[in-house]
Every structure is written in structure tokens, then in C-alpha cells.
N, CA, C and O of each residue as an XYZ file, in Angstrom:
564
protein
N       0.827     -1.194      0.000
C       0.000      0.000      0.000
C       0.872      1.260      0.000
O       0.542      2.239     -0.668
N       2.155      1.237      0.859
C       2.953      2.140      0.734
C       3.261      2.770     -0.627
O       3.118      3.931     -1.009
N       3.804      1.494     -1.359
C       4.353      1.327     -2.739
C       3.375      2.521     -3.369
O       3.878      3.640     -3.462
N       2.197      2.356     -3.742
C       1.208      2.695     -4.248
C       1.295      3.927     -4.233
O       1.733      4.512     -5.224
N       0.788      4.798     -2.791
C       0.535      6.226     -2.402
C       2.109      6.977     -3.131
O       2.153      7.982     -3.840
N       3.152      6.213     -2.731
C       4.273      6.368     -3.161
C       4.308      6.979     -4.899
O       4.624      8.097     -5.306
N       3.934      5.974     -5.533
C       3.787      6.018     -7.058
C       2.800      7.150     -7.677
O       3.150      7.861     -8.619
N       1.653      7.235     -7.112
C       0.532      8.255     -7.512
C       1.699      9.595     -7.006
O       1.978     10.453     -7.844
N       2.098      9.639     -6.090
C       2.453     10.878     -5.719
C       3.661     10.945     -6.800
O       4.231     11.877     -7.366
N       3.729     10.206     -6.815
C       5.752     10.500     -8.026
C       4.943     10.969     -9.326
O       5.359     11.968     -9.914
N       3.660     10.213     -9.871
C       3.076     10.978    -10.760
C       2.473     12.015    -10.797
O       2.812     12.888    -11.597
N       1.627     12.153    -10.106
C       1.591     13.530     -9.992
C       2.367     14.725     -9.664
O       2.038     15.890     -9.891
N       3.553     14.256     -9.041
C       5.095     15.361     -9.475
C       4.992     15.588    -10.426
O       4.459     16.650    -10.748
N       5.525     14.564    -11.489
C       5.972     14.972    -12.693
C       5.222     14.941    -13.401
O       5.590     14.998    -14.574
N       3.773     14.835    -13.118
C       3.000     15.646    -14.639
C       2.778     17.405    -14.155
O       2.538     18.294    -14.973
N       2.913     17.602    -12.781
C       3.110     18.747    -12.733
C       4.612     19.424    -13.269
O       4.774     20.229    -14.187
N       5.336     18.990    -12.634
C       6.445     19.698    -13.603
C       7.212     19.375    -14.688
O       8.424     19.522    -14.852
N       5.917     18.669    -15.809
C       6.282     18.582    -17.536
C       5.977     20.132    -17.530
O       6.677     20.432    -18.497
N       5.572     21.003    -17.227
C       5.062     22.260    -17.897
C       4.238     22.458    -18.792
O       4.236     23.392    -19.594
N       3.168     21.211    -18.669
C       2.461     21.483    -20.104
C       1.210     22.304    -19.083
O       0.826     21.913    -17.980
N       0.735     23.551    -19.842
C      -0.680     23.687    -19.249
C      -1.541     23.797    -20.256
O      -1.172     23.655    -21.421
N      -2.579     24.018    -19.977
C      -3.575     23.079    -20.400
C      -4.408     24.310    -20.121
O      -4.696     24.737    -19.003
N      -4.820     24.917    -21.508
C      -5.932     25.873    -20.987
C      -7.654     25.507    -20.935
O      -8.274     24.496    -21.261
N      -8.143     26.992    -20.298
C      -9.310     26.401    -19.517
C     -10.509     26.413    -21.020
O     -11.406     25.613    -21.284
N     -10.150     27.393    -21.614
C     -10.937     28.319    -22.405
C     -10.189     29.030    -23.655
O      -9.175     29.615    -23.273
N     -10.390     29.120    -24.858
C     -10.062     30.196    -26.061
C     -10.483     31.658    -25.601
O     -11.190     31.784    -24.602
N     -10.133     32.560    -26.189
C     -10.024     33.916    -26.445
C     -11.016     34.350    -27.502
O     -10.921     34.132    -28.710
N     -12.035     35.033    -26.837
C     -13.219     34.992    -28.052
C     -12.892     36.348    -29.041
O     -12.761     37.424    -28.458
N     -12.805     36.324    -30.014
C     -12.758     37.324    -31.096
C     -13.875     37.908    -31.074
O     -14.811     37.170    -31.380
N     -14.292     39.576    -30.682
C     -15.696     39.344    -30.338
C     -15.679     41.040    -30.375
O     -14.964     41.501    -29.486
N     -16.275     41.968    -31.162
C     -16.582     43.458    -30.859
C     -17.410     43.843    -30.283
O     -17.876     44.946    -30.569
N     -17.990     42.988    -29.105
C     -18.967     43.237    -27.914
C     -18.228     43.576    -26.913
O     -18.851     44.036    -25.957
N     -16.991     43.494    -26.804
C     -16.281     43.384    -25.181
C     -15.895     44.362    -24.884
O     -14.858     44.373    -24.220
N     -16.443     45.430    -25.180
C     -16.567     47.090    -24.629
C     -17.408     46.994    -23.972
O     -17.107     47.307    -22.820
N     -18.839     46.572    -24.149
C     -19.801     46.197    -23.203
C     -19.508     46.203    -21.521
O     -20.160     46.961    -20.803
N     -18.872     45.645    -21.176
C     -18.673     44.637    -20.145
C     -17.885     45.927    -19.059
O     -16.804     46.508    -19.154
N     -19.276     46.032    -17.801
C     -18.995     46.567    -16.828
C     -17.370     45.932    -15.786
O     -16.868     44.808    -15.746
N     -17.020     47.048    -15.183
C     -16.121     46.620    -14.004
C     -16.542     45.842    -12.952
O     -17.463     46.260    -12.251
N     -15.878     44.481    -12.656
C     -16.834     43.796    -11.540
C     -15.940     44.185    -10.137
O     -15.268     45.212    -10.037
N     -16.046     43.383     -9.320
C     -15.156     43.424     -8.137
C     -13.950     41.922     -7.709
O     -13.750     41.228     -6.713
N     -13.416     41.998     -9.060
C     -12.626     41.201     -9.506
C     -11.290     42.224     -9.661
O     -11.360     43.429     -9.900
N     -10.122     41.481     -9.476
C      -8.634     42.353     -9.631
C      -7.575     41.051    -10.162
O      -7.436     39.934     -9.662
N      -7.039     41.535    -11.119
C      -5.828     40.618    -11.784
C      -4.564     40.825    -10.674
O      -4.355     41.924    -10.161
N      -3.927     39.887    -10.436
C      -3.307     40.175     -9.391
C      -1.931     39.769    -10.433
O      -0.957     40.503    -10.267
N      -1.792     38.729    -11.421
C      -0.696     38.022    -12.434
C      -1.064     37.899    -13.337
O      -2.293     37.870    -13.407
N      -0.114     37.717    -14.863
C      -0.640     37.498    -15.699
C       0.869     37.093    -16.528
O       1.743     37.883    -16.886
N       0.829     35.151    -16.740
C       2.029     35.052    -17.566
C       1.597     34.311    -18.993
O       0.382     34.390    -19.178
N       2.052     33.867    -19.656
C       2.252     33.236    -20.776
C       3.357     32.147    -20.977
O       4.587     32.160    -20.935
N       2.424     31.221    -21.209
C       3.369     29.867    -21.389
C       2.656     29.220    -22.796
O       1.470     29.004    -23.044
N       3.704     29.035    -23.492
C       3.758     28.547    -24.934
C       2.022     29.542    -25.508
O       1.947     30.765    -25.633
N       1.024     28.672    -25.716
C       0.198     29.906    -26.383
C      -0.775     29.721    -25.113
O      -1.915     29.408    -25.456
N      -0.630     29.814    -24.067
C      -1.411     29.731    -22.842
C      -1.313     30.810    -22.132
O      -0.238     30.990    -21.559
N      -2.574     31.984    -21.947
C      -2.384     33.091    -20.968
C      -2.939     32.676    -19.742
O      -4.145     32.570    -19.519
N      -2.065     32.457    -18.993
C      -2.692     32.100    -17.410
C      -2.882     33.366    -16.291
O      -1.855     33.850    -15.814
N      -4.022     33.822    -15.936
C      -4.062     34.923    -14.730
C      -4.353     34.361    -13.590
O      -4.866     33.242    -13.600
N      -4.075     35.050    -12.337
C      -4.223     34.958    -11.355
C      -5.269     36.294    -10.999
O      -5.191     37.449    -11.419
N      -6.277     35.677    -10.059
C      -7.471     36.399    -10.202
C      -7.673     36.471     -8.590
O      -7.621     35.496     -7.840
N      -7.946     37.994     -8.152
C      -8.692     37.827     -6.763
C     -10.412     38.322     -6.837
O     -10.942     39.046     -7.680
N     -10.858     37.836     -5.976
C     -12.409     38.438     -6.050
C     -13.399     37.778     -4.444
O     -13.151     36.658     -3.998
N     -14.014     38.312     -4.070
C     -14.597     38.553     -3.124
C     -16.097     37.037     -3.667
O     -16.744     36.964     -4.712
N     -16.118     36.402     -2.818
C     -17.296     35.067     -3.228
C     -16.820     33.556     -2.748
O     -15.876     33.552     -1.958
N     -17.216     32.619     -3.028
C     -16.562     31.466     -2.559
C     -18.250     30.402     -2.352
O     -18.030     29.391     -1.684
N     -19.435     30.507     -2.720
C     -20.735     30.059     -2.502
C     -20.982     29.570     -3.677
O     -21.682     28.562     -3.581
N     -20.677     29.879     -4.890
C     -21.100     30.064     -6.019
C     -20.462     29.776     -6.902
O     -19.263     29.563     -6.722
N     -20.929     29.688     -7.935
C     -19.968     29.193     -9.180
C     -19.393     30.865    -10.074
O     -20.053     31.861     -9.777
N     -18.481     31.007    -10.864
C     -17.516     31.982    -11.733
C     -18.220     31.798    -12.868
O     -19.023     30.880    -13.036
N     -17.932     32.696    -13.709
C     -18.217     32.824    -15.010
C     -17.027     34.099    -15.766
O     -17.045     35.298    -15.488
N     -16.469     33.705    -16.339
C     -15.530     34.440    -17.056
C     -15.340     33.936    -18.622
O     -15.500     32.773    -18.993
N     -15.041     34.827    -19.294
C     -14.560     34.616    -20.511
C     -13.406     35.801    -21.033
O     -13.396     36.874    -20.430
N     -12.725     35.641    -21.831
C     -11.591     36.653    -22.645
C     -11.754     36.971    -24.233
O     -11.596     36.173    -25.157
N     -12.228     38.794    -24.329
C     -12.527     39.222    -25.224
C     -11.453     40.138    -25.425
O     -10.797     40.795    -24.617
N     -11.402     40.036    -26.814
C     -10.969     40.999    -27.819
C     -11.230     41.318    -29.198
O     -11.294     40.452    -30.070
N     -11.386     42.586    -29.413
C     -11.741     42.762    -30.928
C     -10.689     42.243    -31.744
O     -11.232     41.855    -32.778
N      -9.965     42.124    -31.780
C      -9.390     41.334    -32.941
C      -8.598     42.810    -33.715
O      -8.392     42.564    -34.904
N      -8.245     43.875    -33.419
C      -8.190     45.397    -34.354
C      -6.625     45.601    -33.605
O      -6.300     46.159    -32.557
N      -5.812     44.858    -34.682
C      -3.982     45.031    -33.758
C      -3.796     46.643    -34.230
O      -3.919     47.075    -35.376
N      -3.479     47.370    -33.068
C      -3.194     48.728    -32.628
C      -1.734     48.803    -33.161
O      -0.987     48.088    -32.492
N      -1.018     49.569    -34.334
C       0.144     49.647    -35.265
C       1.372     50.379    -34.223
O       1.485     51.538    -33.826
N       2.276     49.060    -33.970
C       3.590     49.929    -33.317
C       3.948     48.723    -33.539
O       3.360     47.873    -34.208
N       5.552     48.594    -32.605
C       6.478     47.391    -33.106
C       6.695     47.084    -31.859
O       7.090     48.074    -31.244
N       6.586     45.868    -31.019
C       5.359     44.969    -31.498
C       4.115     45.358    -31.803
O       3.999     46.414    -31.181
N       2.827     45.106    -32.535
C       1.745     45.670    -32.880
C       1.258     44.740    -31.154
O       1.682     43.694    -30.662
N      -0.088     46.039    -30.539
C      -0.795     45.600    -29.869
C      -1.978     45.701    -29.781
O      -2.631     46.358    -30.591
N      -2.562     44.993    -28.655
C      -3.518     44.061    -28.684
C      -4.491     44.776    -28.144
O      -3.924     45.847    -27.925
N      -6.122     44.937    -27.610
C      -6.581     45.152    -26.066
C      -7.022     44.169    -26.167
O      -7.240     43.605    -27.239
N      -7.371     43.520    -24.502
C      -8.174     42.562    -24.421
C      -9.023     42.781    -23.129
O      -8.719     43.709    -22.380
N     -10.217     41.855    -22.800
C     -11.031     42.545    -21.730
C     -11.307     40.963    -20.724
O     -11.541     39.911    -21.319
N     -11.261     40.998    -19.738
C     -11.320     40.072    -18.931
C     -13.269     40.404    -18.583
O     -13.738     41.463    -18.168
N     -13.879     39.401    -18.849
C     -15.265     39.561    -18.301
C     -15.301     38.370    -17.025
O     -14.487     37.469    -16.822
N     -16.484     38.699    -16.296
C     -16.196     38.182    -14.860
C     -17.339     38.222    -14.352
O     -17.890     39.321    -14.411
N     -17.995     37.244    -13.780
C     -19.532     37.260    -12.927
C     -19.026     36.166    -11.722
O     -18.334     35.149    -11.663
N     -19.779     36.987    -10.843
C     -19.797     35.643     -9.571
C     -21.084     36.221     -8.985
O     -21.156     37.409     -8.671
N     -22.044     35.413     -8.851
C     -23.114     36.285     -8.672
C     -24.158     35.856     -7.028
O     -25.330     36.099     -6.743
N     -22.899     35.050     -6.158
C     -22.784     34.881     -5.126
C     -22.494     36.304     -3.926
O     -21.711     37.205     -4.224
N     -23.198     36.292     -2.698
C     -22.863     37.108     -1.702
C     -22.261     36.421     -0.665
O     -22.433     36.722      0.516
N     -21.528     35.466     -1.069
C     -19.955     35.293      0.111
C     -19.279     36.332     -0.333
O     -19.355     36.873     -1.436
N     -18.575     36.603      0.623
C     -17.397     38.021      0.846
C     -15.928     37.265      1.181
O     -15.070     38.087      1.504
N     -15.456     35.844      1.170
C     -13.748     35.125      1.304
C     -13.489     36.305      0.112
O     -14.193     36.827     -0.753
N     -12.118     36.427      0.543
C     -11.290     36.274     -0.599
C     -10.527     35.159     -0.998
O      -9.871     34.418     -0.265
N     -10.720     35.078     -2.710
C     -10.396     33.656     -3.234
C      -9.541     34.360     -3.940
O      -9.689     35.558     -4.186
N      -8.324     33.465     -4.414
C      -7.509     33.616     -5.468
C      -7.438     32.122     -6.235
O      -7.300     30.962     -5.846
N      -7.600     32.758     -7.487
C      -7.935     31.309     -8.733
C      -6.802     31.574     -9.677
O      -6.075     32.561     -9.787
N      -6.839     30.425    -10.339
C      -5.852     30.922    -11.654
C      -6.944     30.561    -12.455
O      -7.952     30.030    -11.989
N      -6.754     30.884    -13.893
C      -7.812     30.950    -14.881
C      -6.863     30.894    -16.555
O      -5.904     31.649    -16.712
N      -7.289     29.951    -17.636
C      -5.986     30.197    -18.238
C      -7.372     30.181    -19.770
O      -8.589     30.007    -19.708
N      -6.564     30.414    -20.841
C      -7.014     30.691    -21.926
C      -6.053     30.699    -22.888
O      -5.125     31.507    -22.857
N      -6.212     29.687    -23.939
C      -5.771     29.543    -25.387
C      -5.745     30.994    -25.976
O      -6.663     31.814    -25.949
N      -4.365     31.145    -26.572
C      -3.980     32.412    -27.303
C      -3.512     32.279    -28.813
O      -2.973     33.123    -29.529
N      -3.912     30.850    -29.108
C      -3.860     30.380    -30.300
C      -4.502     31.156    -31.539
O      -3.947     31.228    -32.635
N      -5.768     31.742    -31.228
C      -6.556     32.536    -32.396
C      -5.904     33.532    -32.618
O      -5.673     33.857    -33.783
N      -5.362     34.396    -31.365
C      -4.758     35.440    -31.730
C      -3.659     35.148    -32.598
O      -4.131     35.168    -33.735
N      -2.289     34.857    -32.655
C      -1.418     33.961    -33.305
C      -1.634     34.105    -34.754
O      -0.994     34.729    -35.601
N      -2.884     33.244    -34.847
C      -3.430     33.050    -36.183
C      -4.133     34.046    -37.075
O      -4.108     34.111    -38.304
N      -4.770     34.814    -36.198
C      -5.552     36.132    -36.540
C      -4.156     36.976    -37.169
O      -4.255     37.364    -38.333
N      -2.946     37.248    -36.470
C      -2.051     38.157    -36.852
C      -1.176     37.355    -38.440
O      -0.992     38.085    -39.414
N      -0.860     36.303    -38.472
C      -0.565     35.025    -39.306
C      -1.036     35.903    -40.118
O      -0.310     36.821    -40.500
N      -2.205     35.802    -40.492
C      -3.145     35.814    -41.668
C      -3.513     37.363    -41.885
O      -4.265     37.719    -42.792
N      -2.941     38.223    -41.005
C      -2.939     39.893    -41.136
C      -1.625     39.984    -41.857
O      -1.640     40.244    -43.060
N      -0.323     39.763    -41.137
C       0.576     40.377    -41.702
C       1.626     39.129    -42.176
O       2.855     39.171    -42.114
N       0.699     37.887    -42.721
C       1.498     37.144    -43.800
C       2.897     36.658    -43.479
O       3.705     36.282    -44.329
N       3.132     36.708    -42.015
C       4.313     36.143    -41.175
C       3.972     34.693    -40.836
O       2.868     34.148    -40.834
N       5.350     34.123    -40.510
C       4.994     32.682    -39.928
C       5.150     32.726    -38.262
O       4.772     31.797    -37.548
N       5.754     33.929    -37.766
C       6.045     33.942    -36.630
C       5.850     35.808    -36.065
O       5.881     36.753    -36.853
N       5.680     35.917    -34.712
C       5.480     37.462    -34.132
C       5.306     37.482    -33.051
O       5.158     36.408    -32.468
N       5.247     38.833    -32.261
C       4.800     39.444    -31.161
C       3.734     39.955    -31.113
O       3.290     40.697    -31.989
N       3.253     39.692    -30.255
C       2.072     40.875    -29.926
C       1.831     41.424    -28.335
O       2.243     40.544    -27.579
N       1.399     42.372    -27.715
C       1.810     43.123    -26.586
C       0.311     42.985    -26.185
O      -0.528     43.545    -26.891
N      -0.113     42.194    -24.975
C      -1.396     42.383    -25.060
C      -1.476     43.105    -24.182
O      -0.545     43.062    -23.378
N      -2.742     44.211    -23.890
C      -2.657     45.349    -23.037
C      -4.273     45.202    -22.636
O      -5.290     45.641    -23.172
N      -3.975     44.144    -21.102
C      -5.074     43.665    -20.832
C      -5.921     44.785    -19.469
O      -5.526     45.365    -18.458
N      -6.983     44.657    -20.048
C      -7.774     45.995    -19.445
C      -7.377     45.565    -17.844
O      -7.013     44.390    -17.785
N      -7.373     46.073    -16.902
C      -7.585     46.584    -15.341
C      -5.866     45.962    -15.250
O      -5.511     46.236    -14.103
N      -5.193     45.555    -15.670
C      -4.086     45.387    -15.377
C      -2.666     46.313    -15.758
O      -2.370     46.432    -16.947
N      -1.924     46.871    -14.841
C      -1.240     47.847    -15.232
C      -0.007     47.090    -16.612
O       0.231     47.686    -17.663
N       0.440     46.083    -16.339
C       1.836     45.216    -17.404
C       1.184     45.641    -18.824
O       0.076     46.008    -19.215
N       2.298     45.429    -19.318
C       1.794     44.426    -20.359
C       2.507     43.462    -20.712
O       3.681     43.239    -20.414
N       1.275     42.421    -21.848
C       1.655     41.435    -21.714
C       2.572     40.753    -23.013
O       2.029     40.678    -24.115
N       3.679     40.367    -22.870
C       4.146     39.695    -24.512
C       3.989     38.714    -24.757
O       4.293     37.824    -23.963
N       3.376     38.418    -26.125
C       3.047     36.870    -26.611
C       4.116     37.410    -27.903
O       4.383     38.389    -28.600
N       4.498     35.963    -27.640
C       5.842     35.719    -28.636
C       5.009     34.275    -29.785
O       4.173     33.628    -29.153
N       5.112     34.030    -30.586
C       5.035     32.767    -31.324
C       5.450     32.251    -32.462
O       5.170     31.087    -32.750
């Protein structure tokens, strides 16, 4: 039985540190995401691994289920790197008051491809300049 607990745990090491992550959600291409009021949500991180944007999210709730998605118009803003905006939308529509911190990740693959097929490259940057967060962000691919 030792053996066992032993083994699960050695696997689950190392599928944690292959580095693969695994996003939750795509990046919706979408000219609605001006819409979208300020919630009581705050980006606290925000990195990029291979085409994976992973944030770290605080927000006030813990009763209830999240709802988020990641918008951007798709309209690359002309400088070198060309950039991006993007808009973090966010519902928790629970009245617990914890503070939770989540990570939350999203495929950055469309974008990639969206620029591909703009400026006829096989490879680029793009600077994403994600709303309520002061960084910005570089996607390389």
C-alpha cells in the first residue's frame, strides 16, 4: 500500500512539472467586449506559457460558481510589437465576501493566427494590453 501512495504521488510530481498547461478556455474574437462593466474582480498576475495566458485572479465570493470569458476585438493597434486590447469579463453572482484567489488560463492560439493571416508572417509578437491590469503582456510565437 505504501508502494502505491508512493507512485501516484511520483506521478503527480511529474505531470506537474512537464510544464504542459492546459488551458481552460479560447479567447473569443468578439466586438462586444466594450460592453462589459467593471466587476469586483482584480488581476493580481498574468504570464504566458507557450500559447497559454494564465491569470491569477482575486475576487470577493466562494458560494457560487464563476463565469468568465476573454474578449478581444481582434483590431492590432500599429507599433512594433503591434498591440492588442483585451477585456477580462467576470460574474460571480454569489454574496460570500472570502477572498479567493484562482488561476484561470485561456488559449492564445486565435490570436497567433488572426495576426498570421494579417501580416502574412509565420512567426510574431504581440503586446497584449489587458484591461484593469497595469503590465503588459508579450506573446511571442
Amino acid at each position: 500500500m505504501k508502494y502505491v501512495i508512493l507512485f501516484i504521488g511520483l506521478i503527480a510530481f511529474c505531470c506537474k512539472e512537464s510544464g504542459q498547461v492546459s488551458p481552460e478556455k479560447d479567447i473569443i474574437i468578439s466586438d462586444e467586449f466594450s460592453a462589459f462593466e467593471d466587476s469586483e474582480m482584480m488581476i493580481q498576475k498574468a504570464e504566458i506559457e507557450s500559447h497559454t495566458l494564465t491569470l491569477s485572479i482575486q475576487y470577493g465570493g466562494g458560494c457560487g460558481e464563476i463565469d468568465y470569458d476573454l474578449y478581444t476585438s481582434g483590431l492590432f493597434m500599429e507599433s512594433n510589437p503591434v498591440q492588442l486590447e483585451v477585456v477580462l469579463s467576470f460574474e460571480d453572482n454569489d454574496m460570500c465576501e472570502a477572498l479567493i484567489t484562482k488561476d484561470i488560463s485561456f488559449d492564445l492560439k486565435p490570436v497567433a493566427a488572426l495576426w498570421k493571416n494579417s501580416y502574412r508572417e509565420a512567426s510574431g509578437t504581440v503586446i497584449l494590453r489587458l484591461k484593469g491590469y497595469s503590465d503588459s503582456i508579450r506573446y511571442n510565437f
